[in-house]
N, C-alpha and C positions, 0 to 999 in steps of 0.2 A: 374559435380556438379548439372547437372539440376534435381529438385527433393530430393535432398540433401540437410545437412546444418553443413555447417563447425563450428567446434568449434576451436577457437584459446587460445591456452594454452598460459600466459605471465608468467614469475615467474623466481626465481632470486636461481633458485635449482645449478648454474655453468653450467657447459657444456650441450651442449643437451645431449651427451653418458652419464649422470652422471645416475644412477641408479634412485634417486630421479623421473626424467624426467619418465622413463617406469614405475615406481610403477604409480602414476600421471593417466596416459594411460591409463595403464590396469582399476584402479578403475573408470574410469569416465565411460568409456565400458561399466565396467560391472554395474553401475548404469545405464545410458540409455537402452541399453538393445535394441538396435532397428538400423540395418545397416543402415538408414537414416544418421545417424550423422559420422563424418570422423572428425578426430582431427588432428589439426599440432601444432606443439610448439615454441616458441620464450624465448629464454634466456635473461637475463637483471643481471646484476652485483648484487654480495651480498649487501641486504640491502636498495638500489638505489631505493627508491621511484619515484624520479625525472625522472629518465629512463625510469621505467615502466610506469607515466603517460605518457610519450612522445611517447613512443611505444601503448599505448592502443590507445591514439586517431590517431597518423597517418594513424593503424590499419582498428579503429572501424567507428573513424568520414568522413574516406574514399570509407568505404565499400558501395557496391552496390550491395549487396546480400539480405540486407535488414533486415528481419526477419528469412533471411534463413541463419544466424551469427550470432552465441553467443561467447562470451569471457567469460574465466574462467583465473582470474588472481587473483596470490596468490607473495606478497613480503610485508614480514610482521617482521618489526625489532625488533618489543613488544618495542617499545619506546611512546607508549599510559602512558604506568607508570614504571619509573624506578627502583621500589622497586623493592623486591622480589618477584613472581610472584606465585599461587598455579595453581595447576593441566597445568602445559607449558599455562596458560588462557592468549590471547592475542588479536589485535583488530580486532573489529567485522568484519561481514559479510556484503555486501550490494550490494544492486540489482538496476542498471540504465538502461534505456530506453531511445535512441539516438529518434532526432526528423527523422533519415532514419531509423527506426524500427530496428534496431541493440541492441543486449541485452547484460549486462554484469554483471557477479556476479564478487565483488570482493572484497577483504578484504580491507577492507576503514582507511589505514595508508598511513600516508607522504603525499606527493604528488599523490596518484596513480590516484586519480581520478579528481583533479585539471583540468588536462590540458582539458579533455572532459566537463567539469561543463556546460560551454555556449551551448555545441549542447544538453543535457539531455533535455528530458520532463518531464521523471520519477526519482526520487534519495530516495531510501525507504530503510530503514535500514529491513534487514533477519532474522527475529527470527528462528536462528540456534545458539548452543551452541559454544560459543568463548575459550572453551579450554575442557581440555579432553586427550590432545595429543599434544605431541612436532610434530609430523608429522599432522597437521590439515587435511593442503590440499589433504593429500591423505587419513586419516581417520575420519576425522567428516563432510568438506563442500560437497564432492560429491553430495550424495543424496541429496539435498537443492539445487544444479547449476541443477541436473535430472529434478527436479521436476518444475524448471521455463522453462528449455529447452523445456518439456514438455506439457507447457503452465499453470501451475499449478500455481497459486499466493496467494495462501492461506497462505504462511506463511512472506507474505509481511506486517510492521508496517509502522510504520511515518516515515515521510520525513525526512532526514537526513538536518542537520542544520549544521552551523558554519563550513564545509568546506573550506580548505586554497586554494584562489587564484592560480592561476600557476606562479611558480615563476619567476622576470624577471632578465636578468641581469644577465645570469648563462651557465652553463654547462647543456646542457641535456641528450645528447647522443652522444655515441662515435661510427661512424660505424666501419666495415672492415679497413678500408684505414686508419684508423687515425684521419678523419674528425671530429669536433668538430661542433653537432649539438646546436644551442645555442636560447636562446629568447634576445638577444640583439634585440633592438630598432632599426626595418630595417629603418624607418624615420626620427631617430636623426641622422641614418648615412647618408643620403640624401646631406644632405649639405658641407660632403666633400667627395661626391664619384669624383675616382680619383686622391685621395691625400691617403697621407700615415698616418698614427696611428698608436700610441703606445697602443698595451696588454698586460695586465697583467692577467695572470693567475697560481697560487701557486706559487707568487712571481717570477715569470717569467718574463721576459718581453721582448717583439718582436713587430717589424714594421712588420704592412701590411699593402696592399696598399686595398683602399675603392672602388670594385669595379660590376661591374654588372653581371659578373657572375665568378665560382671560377678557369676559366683557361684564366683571361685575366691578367696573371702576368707570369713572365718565370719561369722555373722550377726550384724548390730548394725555391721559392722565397714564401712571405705567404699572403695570402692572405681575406679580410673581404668581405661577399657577401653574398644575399640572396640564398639559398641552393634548395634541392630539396622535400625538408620535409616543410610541412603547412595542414592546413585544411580551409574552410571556409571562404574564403579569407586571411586568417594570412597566411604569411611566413614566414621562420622561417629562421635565418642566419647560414650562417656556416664560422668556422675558417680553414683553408686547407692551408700546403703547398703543394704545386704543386709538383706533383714526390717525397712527401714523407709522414712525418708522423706526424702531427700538435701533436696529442696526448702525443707523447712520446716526443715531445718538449718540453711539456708544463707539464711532469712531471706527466700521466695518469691520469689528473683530475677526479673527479667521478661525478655522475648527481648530479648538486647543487653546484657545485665549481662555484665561486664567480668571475665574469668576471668585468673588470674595461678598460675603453681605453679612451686615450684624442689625439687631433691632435698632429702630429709630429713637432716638431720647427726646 
């Protein structure tokens, strides 16, 4: 990578094989236009704002590459307005600037850029056209992420305002395993680490025991603990059964499913 600068694709296209993913590729290529750049991709569930912020910033607000990383994320549910929508037009473009020099263009719906807010120094909304095309990300933003990749800021506006907080209290991410990446309050659970709790999630509801990390319970058994996911001093918790599949416990909650837990009696 030395000399190089990775661009990481987020976006909620389904599988990386899905075809969406290589159209994506190809056009970003062929706008850069300069073997400097090498692109990987990360998948994020249909729709799932909450995921995609959670995945940009473990990503971006981790990165150590610097300026030699840009993100190009696109999960865009056109839920800006529920009407009827002309030309597939849906919400905007926008351009952040991490305080480690990490760059990211990306379509500013739901959550996506929430969880990174605290580390930005820069949040500038993109004068690039917000519809045009059902396939945006692969036919209208490219040229626009090219031209910042390539240091170009010319079609940088005002600062983007009234962005939503990261939400707490919730589902963020679901990895491989099942794991249930969450923003529960690793502090409120401080006081009964140790002890056992009741969760609730889509009307579920399961003990875990509150503890220090997520294999100090036996297996099968579930468990609440700060995780391996956080940035900037936050951690982030996670729900795990041990040897199995918290997720599919809990009914495949999606990023933003509504997490609830009180001590056990």
């Amino acid at each position: 990578m030395k000399n190089r600068t990775l661009v990481t694709v987020i976006a909620d296209y389904g599988d990386l094989a899905d075809l969406a993913f290589a159209e994506v590729r190809e056009r970003l290529y062929a706008e850069l236009n300069d073997d400097k750049f090498v692109l990987e991709t990360v998948a994020v569930s249909a729709f799932d704002t909450v995921a995609t912020g959670f995945v940009l910033a473990q990503l971006a607000v981790n990165s150590r590459l610097g300026d030699r990383h840009k993100f190009y994320v696109n999960t865009a549910p056109r839920k800006d307005d529920l009407a009827p929508r002309a030309k597939n037009a849906g919400e905007g473009l926008a351009y952040v600037k991490l305080n480690n020099g990490v760059e990211i263009v990306a379509v500013n719906s739901g959550y996506s850029l929430s969880f990174v807010k605290e580390a930005a120094e820069q949040m500038k909304i993109l004068d690039v056209s917000a519809e045009g095309s059902q396939f945006r990300s692969r036919d209208v933003f490219p040229p626009a992420f090219a031209k910042v990749a390539r240091g170009d800021y010319s079609h940088l506006r005002e600062d983007i305002a009234d962005l939503p907080d990261m939400p707490t209290e919730c589902v963020c991410y679901t990895d491989g395993y099942g794991n249930l990446k969450t923003s529960v309050d690793l502090k409120a659970l401080d006081a009964h680490k140790g002890r056992d709790v009741i969760v609730t999630i889509n009307g579920v509801e399961e003990k875990a025991t509150v503890a220090d990390g997520i294999f100090a319970v036996k297996d099968g058994q579930f468990v609440l603990s700060a995780g391996s996911s956080g940035w900037n001093g936050r951690r982030m918790t996670e729900i795990v059964r041990r040897g199995g599949n918290a997720a599919k416990h809990f009914g495949s909650p999606e990023g933003g499913a509504k997490i609830e837990w009180r001590p056990a009696t």
